[in-house]
C-alpha positions as CSV (number, residue, x, y, z in Angstrom):
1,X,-11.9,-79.5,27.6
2,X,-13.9,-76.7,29.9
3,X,-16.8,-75.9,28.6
4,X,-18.3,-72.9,27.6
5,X,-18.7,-69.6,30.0
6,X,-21.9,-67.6,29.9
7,X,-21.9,-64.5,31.8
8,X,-25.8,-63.8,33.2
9,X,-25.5,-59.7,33.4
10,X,-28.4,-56.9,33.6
11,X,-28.9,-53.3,32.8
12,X,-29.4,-52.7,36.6
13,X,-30.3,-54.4,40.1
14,X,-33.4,-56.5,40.4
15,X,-33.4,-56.8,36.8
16,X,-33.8,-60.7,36.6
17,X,-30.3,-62.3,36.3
18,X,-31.5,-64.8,39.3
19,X,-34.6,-65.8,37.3
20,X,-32.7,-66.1,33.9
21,X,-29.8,-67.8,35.1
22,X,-32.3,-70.9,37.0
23,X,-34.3,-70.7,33.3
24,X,-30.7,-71.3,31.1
25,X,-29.1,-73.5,33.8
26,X,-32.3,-75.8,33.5
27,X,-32.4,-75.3,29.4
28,X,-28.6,-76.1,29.3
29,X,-28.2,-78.2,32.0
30,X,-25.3,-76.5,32.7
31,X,-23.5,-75.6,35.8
32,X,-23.8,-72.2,37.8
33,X,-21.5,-70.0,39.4
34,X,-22.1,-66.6,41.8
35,X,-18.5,-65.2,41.7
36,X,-19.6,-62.9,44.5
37,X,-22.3,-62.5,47.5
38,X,-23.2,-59.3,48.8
39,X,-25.6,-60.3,51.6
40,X,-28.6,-62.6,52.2
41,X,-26.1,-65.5,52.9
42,X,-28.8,-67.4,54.0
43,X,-30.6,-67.1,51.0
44,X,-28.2,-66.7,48.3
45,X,-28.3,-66.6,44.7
46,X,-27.0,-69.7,44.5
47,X,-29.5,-71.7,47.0
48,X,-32.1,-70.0,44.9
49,X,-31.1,-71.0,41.9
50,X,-30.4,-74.5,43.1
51,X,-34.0,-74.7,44.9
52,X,-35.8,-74.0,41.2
53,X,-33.5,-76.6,39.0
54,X,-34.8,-80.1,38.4
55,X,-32.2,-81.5,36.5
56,X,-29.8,-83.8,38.2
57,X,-26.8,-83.3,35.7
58,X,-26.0,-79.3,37.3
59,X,-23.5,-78.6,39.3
60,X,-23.5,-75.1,42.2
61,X,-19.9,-74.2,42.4
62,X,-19.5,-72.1,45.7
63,X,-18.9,-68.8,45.3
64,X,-15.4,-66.5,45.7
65,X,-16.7,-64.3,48.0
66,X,-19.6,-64.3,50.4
67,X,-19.8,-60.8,51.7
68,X,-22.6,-60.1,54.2
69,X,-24.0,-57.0,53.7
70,X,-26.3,-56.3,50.9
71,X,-24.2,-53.4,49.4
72,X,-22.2,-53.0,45.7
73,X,-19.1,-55.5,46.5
74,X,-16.1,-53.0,47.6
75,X,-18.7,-51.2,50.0
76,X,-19.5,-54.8,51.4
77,X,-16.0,-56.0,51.2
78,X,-14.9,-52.7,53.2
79,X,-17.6,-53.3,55.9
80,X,-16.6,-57.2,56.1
81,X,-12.8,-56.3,56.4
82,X,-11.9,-57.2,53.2
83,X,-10.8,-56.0,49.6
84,X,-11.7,-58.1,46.8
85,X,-8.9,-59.6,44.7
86,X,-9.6,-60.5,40.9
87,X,-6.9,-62.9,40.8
88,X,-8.6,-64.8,43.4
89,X,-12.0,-64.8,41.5
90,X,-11.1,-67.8,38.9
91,X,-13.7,-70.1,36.6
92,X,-14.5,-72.7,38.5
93,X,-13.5,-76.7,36.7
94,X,-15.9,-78.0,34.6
95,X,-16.8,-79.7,31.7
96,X,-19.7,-78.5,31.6
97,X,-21.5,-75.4,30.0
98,X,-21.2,-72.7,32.7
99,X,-23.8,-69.6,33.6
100,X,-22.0,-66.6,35.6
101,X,-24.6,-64.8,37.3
102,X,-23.2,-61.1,38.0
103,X,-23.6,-59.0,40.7
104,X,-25.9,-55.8,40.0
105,X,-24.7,-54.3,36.3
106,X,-21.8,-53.8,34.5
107,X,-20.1,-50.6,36.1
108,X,-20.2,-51.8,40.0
109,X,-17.3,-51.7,41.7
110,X,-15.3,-54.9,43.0
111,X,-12.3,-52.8,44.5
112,X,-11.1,-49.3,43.6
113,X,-9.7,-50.1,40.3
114,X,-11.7,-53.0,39.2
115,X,-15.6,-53.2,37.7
116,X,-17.9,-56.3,36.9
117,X,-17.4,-55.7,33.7
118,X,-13.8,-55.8,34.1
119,X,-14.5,-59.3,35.6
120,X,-16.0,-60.4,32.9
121,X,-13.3,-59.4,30.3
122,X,-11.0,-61.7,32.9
123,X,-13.1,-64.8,32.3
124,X,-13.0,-64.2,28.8
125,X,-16.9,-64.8,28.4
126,X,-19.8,-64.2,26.3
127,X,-22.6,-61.9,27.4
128,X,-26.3,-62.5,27.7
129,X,-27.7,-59.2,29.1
130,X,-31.0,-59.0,30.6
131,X,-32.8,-56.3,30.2
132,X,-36.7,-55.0,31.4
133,X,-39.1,-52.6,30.2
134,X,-39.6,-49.4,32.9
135,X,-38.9,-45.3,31.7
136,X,-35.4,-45.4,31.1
137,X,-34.5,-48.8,30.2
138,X,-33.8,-48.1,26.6
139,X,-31.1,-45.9,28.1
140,X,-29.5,-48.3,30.6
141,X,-29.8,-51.2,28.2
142,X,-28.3,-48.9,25.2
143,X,-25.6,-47.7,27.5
144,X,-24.4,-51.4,28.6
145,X,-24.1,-52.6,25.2
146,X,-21.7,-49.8,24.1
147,X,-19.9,-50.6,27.2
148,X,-19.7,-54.1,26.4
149,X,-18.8,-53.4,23.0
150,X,-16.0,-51.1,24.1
151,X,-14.5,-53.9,26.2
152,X,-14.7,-56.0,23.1
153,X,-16.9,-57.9,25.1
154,X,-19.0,-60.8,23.3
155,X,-23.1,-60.3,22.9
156,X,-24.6,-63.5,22.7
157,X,-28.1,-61.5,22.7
158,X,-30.8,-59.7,25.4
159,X,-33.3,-61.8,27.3
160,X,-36.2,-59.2,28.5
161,X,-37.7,-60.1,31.7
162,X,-41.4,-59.1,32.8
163,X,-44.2,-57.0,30.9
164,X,-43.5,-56.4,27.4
165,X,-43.4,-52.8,26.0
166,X,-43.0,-53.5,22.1
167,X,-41.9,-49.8,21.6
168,X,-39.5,-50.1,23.1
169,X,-38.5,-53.6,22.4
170,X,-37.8,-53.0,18.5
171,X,-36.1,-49.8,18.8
172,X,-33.5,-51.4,21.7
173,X,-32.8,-54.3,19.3
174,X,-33.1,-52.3,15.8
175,X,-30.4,-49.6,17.5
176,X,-27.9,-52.0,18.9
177,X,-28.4,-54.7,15.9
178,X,-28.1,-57.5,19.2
179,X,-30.2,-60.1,18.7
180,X,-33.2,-61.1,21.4
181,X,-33.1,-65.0,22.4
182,X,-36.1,-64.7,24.2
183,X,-38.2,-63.2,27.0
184,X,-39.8,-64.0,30.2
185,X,-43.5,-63.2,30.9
186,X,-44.4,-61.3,34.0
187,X,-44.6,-63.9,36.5
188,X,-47.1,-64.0,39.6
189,X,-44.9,-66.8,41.2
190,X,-41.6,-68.5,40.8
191,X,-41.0,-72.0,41.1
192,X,-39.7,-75.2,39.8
193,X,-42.8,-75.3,37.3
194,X,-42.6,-71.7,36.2
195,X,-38.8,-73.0,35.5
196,X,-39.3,-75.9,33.2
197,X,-42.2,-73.6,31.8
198,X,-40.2,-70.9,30.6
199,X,-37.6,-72.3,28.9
200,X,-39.2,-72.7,25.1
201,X,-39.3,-69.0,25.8
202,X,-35.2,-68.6,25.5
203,X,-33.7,-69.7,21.9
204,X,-30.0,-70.1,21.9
């Protein structure tokens, strides 16, 4: 029987997914997947969250694409020759609970006609949306949940990464009735520790 698929999204670039998805795949001790590259090959997503896991029972699929310039995936897939093919982007086999880390938010573009979020319908997987706290965010995060509710897309809850702003906190999660599993202190450092440290922080 596969196991189940968690899809590590965010309400924009930079927003955490990296952080949260080495926090749940130590929790879980699940497996973890980067669909898609766009640049810093030799330090990937997937080395980084390999190089801050201490558990022994994970496994680091490789990824469907590896694109090597740091650009939204059909802009990186263009420069690299290439146009990105859903039908080639397929869970990888496991038993295992699985975390999905996307690439930048929901409305990038892998190809012309296709979006992350469209990816994520085609893995038929829940959501955990990460969100932070700058002018604006109520906006973006607002906005991504009505997208994914559009899609009919599954909320498992927000996680909000770095300095808390409870203003804005309880209106996001009175507004969208989405429940919070948890956030993630503003961190100084990030390491194996601040890993294992973290994860009595996330409820799920």
């Amino acid at each position: 029987m596969p196991g189940k698929t968690i899809f590590i999204t965010g309400i924009g670039t930079g927003i955490g997914k990296t952080i949260v998805s080495a926090i749940l795949v130590e929790k879980l001790k699940a497996d973890y997947w980067k669909p898609i590259q766009s640049g810093d090959l030799n330090d990937s997503d997937t080395m980084k969250v390999k190089s801050l896991v201490t558990n022994s029972a994970s496994i680091f699929h490789p990824e469907a694409y590896r694109l090597t310039q740091p650009f939204s995936p059909h802009k990186s897939a263009a420069i690299d020759g290439l146009i990105i093919d859903p039908e080639k982007i397929n869970l990888p086999q496991t038993t295992n609970t699985l975390i999905v880390e996307g690439a930048g938010g929901l409305m990038v573009p892998l190809n012309d006609q296709f979006l992350m979020i469209d990816l994520i319908k085609k893995l038929d997987a829940e959501v955990i949306l990460v969100s932070a706290f700058y002018l604006g965010s109520i906006n973006h995060t607002l906005l991504s949940i009505s997208a994914l509710k559009q899609y009919n897309i599954p909320v498992k809850g927000i996680i909000f990464n770095g300095a808390e702003d409870s203003n804005s906190k309880r209106f996001i999660l009175k507004y969208s009735e989405i429940k919070m599993l948890g956030s993630i202190p503003l961190l100084n450092g990030i390491d194996k520790a601040t890993v294992i440290n973290a994860t009595p922080n996330i409820a799920l």
